[in-house]
N, CA, C and O atoms as a printed pandas DataFrame, in Angstrom:
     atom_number atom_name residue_name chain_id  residue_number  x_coord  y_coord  z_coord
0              1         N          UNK        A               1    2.077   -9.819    2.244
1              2        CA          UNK        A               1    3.434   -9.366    1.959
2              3         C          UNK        A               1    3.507   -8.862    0.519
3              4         O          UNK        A               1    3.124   -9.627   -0.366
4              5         N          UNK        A               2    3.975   -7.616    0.190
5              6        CA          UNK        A               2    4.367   -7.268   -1.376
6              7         C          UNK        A               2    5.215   -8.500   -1.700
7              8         O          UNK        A               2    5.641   -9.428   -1.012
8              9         N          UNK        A               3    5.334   -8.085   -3.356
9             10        CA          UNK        A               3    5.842   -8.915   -4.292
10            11         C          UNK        A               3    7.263   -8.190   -4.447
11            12         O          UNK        A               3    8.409   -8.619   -4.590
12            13         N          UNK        A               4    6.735   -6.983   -4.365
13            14        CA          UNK        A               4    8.212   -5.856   -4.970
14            15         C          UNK        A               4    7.974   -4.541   -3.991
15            16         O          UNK        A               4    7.075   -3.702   -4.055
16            17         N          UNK        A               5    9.039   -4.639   -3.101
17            18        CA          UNK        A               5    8.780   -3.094   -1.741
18            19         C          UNK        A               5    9.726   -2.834   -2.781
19            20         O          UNK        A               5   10.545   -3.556   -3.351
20            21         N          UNK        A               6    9.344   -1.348   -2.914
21            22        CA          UNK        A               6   10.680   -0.608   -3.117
22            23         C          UNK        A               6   10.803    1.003   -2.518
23            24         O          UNK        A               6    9.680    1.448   -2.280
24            25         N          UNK        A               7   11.552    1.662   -2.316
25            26        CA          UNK        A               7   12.026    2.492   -1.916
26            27         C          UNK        A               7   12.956    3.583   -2.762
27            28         O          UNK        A               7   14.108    3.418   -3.164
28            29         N          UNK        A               8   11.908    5.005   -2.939
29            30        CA          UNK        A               8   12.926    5.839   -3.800
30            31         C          UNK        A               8   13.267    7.195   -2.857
31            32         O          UNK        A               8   12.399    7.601   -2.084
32            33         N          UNK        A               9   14.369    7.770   -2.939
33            34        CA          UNK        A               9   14.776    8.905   -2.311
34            35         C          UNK        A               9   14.706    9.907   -3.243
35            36         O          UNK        A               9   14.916    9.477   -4.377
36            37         N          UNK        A              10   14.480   11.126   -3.184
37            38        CA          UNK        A              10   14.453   12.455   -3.610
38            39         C          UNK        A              10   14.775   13.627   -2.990
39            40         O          UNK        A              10   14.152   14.205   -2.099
40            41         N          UNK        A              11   16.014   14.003   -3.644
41            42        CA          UNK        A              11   16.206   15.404   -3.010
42            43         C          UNK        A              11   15.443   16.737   -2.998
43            44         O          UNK        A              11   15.174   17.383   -4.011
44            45         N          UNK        A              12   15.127   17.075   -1.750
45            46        CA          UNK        A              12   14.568   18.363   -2.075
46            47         C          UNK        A              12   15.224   19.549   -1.619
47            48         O          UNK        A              12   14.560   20.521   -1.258
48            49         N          UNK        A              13   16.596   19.549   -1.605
49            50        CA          UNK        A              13   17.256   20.757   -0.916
50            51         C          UNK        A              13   19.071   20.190   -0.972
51            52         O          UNK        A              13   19.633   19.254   -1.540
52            53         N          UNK        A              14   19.429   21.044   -0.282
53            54        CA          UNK        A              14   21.196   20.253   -0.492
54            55         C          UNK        A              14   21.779   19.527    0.809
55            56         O          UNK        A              14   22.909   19.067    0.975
56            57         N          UNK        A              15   20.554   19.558    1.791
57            58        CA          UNK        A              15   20.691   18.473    2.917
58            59         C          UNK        A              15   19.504   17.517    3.313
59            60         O          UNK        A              15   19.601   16.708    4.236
60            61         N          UNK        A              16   18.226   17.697    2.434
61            62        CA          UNK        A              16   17.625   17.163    2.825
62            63         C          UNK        A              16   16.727   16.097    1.480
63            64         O          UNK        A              16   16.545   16.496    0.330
64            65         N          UNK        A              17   16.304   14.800    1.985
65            66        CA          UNK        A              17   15.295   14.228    0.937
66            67         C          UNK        A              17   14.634   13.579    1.414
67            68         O          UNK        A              17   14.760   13.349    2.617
68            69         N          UNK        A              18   13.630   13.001    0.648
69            70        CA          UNK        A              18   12.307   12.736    0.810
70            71         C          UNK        A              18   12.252   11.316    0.492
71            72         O          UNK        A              18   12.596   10.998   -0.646
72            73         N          UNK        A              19   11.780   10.168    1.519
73            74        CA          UNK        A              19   12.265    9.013    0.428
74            75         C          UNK        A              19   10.832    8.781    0.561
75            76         O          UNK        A              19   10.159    8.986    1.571
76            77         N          UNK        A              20   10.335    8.216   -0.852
77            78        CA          UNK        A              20    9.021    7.473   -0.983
78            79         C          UNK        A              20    9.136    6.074   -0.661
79            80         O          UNK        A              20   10.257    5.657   -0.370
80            81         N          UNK        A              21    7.862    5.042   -0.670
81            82        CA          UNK        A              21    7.616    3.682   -0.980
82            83         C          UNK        A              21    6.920    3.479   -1.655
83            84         O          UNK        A              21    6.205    4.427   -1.980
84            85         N          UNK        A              22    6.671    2.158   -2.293
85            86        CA          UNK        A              22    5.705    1.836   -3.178
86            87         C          UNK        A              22    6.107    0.334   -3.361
87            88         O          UNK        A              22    7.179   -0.138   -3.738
88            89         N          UNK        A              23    4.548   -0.491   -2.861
89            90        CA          UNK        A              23    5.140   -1.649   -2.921
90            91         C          UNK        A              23    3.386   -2.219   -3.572
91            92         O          UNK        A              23    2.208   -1.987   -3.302
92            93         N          UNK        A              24    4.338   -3.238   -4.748
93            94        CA          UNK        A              24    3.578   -3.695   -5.340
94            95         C          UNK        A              24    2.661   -5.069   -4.883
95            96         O          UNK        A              24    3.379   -5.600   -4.035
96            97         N          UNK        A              25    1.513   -5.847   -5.020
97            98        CA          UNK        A              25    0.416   -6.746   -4.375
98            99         C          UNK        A              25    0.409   -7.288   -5.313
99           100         O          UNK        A              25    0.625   -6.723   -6.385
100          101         N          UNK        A              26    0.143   -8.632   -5.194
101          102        CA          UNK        A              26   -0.822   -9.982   -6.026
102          103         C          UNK        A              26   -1.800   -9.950   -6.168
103          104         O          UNK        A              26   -2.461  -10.316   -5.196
104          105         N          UNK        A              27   -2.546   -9.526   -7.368
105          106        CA          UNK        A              27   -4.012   -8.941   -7.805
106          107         C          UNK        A              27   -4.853   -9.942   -6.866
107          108         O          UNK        A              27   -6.019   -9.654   -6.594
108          109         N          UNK        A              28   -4.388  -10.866   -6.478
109          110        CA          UNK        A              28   -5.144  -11.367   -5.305
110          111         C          UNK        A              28   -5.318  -11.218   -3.737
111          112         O          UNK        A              28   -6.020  -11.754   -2.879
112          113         N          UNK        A              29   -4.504  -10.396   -3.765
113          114        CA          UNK        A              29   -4.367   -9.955   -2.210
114          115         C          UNK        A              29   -4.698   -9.353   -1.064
115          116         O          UNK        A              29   -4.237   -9.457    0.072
116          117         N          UNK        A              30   -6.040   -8.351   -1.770
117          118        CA          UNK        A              30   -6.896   -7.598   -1.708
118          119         C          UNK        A              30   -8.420   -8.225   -1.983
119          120         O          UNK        A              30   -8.591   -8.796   -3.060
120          121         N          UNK        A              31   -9.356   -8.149   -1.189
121          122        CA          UNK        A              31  -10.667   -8.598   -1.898
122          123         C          UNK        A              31  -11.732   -8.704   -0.394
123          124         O          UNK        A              31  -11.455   -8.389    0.763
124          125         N          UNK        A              32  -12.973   -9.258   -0.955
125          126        CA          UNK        A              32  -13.936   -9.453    0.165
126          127         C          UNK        A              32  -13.653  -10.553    0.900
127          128         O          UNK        A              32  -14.178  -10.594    2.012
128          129         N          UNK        A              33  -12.872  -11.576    0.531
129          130        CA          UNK        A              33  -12.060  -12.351    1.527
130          131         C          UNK        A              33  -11.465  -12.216    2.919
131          132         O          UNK        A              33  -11.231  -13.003    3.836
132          133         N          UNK        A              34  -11.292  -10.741    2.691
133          134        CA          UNK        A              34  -10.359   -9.930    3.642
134          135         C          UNK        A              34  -11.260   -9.764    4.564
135          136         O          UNK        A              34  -12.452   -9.619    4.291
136          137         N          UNK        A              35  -10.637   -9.766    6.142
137          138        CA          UNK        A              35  -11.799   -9.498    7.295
138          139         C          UNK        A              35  -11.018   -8.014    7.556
139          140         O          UNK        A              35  -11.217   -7.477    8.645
140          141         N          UNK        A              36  -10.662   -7.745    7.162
141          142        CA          UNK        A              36   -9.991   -6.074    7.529
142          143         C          UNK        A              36   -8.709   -5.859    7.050
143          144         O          UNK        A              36   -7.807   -6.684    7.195
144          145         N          UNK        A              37   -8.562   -4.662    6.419
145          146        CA          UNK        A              37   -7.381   -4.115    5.545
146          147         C          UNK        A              37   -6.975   -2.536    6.488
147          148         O          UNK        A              37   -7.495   -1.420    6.503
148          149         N          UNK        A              38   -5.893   -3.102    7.140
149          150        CA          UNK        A              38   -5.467   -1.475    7.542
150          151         C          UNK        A              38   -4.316   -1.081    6.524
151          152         O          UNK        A              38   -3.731   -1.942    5.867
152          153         N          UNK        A              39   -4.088   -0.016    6.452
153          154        CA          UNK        A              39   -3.120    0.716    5.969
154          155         C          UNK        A              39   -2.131    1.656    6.813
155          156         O          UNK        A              39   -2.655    2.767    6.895
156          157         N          UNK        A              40   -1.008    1.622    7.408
157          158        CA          UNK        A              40   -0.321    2.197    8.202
158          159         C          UNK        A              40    0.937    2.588    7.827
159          160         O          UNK        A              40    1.899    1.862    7.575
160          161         N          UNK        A              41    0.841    4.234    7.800
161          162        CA          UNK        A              41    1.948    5.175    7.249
162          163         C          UNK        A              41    2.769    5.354    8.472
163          164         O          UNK        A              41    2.561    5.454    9.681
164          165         N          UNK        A              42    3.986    5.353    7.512
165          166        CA          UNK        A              42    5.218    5.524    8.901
166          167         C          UNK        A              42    6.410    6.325    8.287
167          168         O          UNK        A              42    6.989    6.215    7.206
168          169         N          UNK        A              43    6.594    7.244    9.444
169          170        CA          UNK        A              43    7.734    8.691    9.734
170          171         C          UNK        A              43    9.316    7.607    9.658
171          172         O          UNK        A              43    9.483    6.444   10.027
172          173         N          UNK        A              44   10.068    8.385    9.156
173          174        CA          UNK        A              44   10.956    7.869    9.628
174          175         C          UNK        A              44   11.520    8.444   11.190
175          176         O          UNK        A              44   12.051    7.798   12.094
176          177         N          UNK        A              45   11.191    9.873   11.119
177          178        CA          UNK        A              45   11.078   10.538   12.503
178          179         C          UNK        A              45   11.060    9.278   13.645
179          180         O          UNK        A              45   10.344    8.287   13.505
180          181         N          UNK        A              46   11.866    9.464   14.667
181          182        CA          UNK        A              46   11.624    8.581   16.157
182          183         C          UNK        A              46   10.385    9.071   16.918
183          184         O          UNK        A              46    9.702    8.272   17.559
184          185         N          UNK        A              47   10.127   10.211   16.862
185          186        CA          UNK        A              47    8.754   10.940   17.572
186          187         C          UNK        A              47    7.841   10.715   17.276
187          188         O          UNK        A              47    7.006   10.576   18.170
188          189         N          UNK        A              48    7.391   10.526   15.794
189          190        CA          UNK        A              48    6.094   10.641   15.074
190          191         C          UNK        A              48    5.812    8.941   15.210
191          192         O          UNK        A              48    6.565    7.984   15.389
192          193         N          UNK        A              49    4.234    9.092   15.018
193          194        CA          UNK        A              49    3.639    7.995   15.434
194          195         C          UNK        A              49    2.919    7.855   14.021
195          196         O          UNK        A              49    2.539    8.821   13.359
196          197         N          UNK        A              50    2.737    6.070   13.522
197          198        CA          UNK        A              50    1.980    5.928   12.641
198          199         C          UNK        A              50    0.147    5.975   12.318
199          200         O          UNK        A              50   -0.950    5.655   12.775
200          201         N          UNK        A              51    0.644    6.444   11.507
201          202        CA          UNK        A              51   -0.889    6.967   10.846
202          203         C          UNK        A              51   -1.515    6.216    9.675
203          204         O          UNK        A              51   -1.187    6.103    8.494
204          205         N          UNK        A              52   -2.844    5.594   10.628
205          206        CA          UNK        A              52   -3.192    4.155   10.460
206          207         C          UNK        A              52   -4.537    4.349    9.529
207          208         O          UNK        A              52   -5.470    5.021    9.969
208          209         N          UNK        A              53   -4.593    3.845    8.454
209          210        CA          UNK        A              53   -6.477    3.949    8.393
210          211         C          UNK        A              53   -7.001    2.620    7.811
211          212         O          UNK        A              53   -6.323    1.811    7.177
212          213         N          UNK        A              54   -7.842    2.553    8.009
213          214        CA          UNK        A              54   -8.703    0.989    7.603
214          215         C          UNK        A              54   -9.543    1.695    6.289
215          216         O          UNK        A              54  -10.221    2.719    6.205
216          217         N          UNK        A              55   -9.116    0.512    5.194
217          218        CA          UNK        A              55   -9.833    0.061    4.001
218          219         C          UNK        A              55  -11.557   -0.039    4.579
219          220         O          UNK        A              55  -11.920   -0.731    5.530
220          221         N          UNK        A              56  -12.439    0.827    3.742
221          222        CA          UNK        A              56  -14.000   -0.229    3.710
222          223         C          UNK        A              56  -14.067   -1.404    3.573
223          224         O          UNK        A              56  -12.983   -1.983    3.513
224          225         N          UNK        A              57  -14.888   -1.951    3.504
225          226        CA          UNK        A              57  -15.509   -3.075    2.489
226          227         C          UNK        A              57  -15.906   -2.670    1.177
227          228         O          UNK        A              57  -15.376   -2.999    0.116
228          229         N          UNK        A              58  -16.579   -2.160    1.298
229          230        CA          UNK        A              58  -16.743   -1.708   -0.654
230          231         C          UNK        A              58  -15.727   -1.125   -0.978
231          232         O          UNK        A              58  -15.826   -1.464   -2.157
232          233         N          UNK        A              59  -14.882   -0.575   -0.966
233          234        CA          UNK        A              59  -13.547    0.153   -1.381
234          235         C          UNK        A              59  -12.497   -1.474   -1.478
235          236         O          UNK        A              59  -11.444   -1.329   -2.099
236          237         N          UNK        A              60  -12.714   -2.616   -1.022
237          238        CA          UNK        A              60  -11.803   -3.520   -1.060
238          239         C          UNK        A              60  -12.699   -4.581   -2.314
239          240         O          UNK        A              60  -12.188   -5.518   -2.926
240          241         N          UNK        A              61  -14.089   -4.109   -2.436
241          242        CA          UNK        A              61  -14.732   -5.049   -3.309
242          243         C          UNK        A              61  -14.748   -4.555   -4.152
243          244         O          UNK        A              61  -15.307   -5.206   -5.034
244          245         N          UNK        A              62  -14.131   -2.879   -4.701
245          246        CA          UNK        A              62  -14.018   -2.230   -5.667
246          247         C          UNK        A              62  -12.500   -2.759   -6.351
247          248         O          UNK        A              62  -12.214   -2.805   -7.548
248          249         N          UNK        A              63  -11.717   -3.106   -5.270
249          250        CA          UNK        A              63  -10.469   -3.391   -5.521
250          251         C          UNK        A              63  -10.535   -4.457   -6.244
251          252         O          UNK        A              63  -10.048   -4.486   -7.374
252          253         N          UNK        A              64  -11.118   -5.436   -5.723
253          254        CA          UNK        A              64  -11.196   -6.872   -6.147
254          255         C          UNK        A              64  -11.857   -7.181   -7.324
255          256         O          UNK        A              64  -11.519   -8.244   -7.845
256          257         N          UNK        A              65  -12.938   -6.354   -8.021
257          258        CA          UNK        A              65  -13.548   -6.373   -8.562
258          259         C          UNK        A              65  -12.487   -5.367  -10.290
259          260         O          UNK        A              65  -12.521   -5.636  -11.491
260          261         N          UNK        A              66  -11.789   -4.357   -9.580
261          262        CA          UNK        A              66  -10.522   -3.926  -11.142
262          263         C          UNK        A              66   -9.833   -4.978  -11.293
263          264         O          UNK        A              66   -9.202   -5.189  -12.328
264          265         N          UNK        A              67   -9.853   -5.834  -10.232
265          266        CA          UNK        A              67   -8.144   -6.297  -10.820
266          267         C          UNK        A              67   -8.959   -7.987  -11.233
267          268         O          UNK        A              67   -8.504   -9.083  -10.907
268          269         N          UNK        A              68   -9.961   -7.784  -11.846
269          270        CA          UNK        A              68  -11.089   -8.862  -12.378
270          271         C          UNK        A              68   -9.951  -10.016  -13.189
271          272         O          UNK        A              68   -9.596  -11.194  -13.156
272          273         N          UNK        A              69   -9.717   -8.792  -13.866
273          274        CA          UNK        A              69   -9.000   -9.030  -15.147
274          275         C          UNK        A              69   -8.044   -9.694  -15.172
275          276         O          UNK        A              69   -7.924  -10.536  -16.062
276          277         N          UNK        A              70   -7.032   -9.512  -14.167
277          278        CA          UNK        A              70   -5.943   -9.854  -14.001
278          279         C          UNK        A              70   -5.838  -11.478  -12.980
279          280         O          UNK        A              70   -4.874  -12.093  -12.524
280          281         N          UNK        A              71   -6.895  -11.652  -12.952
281          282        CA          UNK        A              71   -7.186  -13.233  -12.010
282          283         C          UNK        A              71   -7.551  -14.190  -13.279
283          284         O          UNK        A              71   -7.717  -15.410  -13.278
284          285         N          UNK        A              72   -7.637  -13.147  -14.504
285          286        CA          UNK        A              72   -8.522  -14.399  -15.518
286          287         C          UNK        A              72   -7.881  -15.274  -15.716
287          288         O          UNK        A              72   -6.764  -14.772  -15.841
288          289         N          UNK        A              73   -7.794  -16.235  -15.835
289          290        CA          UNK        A              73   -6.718  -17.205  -16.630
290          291         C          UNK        A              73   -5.622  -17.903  -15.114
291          292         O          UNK        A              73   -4.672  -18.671  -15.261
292          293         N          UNK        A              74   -5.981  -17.513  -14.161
293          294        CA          UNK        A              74   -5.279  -18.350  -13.390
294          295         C          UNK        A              74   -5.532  -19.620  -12.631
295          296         O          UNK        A              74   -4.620  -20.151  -11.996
């Protein structure tokens, strides 16, 4: 579960906008611990279907391995 979902909207026209997400993780939350990391993007569209992709393993031990730093001291 994020720490902080958040949600920004942006207009790109005079009827329409774009809303982003961005949700922040516990430098621990991510790592080789993990038996699988999907990632799944979602439309707000009713039609469109989510678009899913799975994390590597080295791409999650790369993860685990930046956020070194940020585990020190806990």
């Amino acid at each position: 579960m994020p720490i902080h979902p958040f949600t920004h909207a942006r207009r790109v026209s005079e009827t329409d906008a774009v809303r982003e997400g961005l949700y922040v993780f516990d430098s621990r939350a991510f790592g080789p611990h993990c038996q699988s990391v999907r990632l799944v993007l979602l439309s707000e569209k009713p039609s469109a279907k989510p678009d899913t992709k799975t994390v590597d393993p080295p791409i999650l031990q790369q993860i685990w391995d930046d956020f070194a730093a940020y585990r020190a001291g806990e």
